[in-house]
C-alpha angles and dihedrals in degrees: 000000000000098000086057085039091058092043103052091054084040092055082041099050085051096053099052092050081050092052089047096048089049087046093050096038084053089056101055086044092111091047094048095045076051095053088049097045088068096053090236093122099088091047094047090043089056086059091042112040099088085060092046096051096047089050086051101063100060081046093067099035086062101037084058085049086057100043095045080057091050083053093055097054108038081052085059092050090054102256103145133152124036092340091061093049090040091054108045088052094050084051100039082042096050094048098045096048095047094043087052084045091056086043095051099047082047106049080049099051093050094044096049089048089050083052098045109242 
């Protein structure tokens, strides 16, 4: 009972940090739509990519660890089958994809204010 009971504040906790990153990336939507409006973010990924793709990294080691966790749960509340598999990818998928998009306005806002634009 403990172990579901770690799990499940583990899945919880992750999903609270994914909700923030979407909530923040949200916010800077308007700088970031700026910053490709004038055709600046190629050049700024180039410089940033490295960095993306090292913060990347630790991002889907975790997420596999969460998801791993999501698994564990919705196995002790009887999903099993497809649903289970289904879920646990749409899980492990969305977080991923939100946590890389955080990462990525991130990685360009501080590269274009390195840069100075």
């Amino acid at each position: 009972m403990l172990n579901l009971g770690l799990d499940a504040f583990l899945v919880i906790f992750f999903l609270t940090h994914v909700f923030f990153a979407f909530q923040s990336f949200r916010r800077n939507n308007g700088q970031l739509t700026g910053l490709l409006r004038k055709g600046v973010v190629d050049l700024v990924f180039r410089k940033a990519s490295r960095a993306f793709y090292l913060l990347l990294i630790p991002a889907v080691f975790i997420t596999g660890i969460a998801a791993w966790s999501f698994y564990k749960v919705l196995a002790c509340f009887g999903a099993s089958g497809f649903i289970l598999y289904t879920l646990t990818a749409v899980f492990a998928l969305y977080s991923i994809a939100v946590i890389a998009s955080f990462l990525f306005g991130k990685l360009i806002q501080l590269a274009a204010h390195k840069a100075g634009l």
